[in-house]
Every structure is written in structure tokens, then in C-alpha cells.
C-alpha positions in Angstrom: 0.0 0.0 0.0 2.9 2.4 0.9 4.3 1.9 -2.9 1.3 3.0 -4.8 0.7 5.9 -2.0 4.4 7.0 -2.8 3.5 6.6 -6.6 0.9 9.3 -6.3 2.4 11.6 -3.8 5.4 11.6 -6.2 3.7 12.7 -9.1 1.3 14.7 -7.3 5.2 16.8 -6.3 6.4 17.0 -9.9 2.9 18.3 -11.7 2.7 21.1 -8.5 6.1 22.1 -7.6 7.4 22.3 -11.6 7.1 26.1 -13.2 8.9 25.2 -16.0 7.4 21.9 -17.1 6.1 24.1 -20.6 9.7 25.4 -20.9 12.4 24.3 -23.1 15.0 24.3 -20.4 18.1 24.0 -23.2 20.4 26.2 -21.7 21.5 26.7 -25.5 18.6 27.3 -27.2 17.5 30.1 -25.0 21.0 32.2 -24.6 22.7 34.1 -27.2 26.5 33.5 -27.4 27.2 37.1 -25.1 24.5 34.9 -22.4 21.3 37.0 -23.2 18.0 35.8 -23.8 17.2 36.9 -28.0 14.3 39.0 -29.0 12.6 37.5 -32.5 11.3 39.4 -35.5 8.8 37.3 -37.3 6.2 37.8 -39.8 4.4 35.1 -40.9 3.0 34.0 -43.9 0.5 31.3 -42.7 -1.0 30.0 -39.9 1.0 26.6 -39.6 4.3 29.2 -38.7 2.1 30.1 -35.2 3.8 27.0 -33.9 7.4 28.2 -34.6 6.4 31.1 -32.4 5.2 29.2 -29.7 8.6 27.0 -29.8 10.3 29.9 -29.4 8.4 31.6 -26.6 9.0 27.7 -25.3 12.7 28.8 -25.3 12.5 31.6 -23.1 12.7 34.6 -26.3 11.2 37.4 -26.4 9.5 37.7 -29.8 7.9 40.5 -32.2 5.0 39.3 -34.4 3.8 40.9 -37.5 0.7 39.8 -38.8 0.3 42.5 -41.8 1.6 39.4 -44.1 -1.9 37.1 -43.7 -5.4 37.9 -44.0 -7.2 38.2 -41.3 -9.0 35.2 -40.6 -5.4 33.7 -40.6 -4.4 36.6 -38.3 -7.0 35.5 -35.5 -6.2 32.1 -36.0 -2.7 32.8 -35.3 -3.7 35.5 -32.2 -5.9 32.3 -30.8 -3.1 30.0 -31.2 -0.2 32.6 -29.2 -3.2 33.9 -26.7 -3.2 29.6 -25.5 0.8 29.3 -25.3 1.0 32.7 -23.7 -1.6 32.1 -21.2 0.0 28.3 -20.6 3.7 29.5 -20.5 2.0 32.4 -18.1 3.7 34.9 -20.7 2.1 38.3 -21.5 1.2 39.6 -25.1 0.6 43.8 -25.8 0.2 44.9 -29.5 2.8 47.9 -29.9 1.4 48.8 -33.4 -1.1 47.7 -36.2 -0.7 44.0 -36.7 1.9 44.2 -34.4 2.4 42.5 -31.1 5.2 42.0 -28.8 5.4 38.5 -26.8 7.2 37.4 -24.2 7.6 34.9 -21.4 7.4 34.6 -17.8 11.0 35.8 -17.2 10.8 39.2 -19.7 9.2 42.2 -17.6 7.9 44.9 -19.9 7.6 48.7 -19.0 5.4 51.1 -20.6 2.5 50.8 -22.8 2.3 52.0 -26.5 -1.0 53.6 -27.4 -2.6 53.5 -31.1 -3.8 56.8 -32.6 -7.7 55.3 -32.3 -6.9 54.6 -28.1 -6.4 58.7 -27.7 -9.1 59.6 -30.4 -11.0 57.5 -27.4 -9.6 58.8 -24.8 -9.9 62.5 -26.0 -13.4 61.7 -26.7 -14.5 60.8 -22.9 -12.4 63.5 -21.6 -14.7 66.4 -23.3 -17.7 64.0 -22.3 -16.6 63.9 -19.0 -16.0 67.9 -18.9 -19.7 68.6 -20.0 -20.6 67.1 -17.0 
């Protein structure tokens, strides 16, 4: 009984205690030769690239998507695909331009916030609502 009770508490262990188990941990893969993680610049042409972004957010890189190369049906596909491995890699995503997004893993820290010309048409727009009050 004690064997199958320390099969369970074993695993039980591993599957809490394990941040990195969505991680490639290849020291190699995930340092440039100066021992830096790398940033990416990719733009893809189809949808079936969305999984070379994820390997390399696996990696521990940071990396810049630019989706002005696919329609947009492909584009959301590929958004839907990165939204799952960001969210499971516990990553963040923030578009810095049009069709542009920056995303990075758990271990990148990002300051700042880039707005697009529509956000302060917005923003303008509820301030002189807000002062006719």
C-alpha cells in the first residue's frame, strides 16, 4: 500500500512544484552567445508558422509578431493560437502597433504601454464628455 501511496504523492510533487514543465530548459537554445535571452522578428505567412512562435516563446525569447503578411482570418487564427501558449507559458502579449504585437515569457518584464492613434481619439473623446458634466 505504501508503494502505490508513494507513486501518487510523487507525481502529485512534480505536476505542482514544476514552473517550467512548458519550458524548453536547453540552456543553448535560449542564450545568445554574449549569455542573453534573443528577441525574434517574425512575420508570418501562414497559420502553420504560429507553432514556430510558440517554440520559441518555449525557449524563453522574447519575440515581435507581424501579422500585416496574412489575412485576417489567418491573423486571428494565429492570435488564438499565441493567446493559448502565452496564457500556458503564463507569458504576456501587448500589441505595440497595427498587426503588431510583442510576446514574451514569464521571465521578460515589460515597461510602458504604447497607445494607437484610435486609443487617444477614445480617450480624447471621454475626456470632453466627462467635462460637460
Amino acid at each position: 500500500m505504501g508503494f502505490i501511496k508513494g507513486l501518487f504523492n510523487d507525481k502529485e510533487e512534480n505536476q505542482v512544484g514544476n514552473s517550467n514543465e512548458y519550458y524548453d530548459l536547453k540552456a543553448e537554445d535560449a542564450l545568445t552567445e554574449e549569455g542573453g535571452a534573443k528577441m525574434i522578428l517574425l512575420e508570418p505567412r501562414a497559420y502553420s508558422e504560429a507553432q514556430q512562435i510558440a517554440d520559441h516563446l518555449k525557449k524563453r525569447n522574447t519575440v515581435v509578431v507581424n501579422l500585416k503578411r496574412v489575412t485576417s482570418d489567418q491573423a486571428k487564427r494565429i492570435m488564438d493560437f499565441l493567446s493559448g501558449t502565452i496564457y500556458a507559458i503564463k507569458g504576456n502579449i501587448q500589441k505595440i502597433g497595427s498587426g503588431i504585437f510583442l510576446c514574451t515569457p514569464n521571465n521578460i518584464n515589460v515597461q510602458g504601454k504604447i497607445t494607437d492613434d484610435n486609443d487617444k481619439e477614445k480617450e480624447t473623446d471621454e475626456d470632453n464628455i466627462n467635462l460637460e458634466w
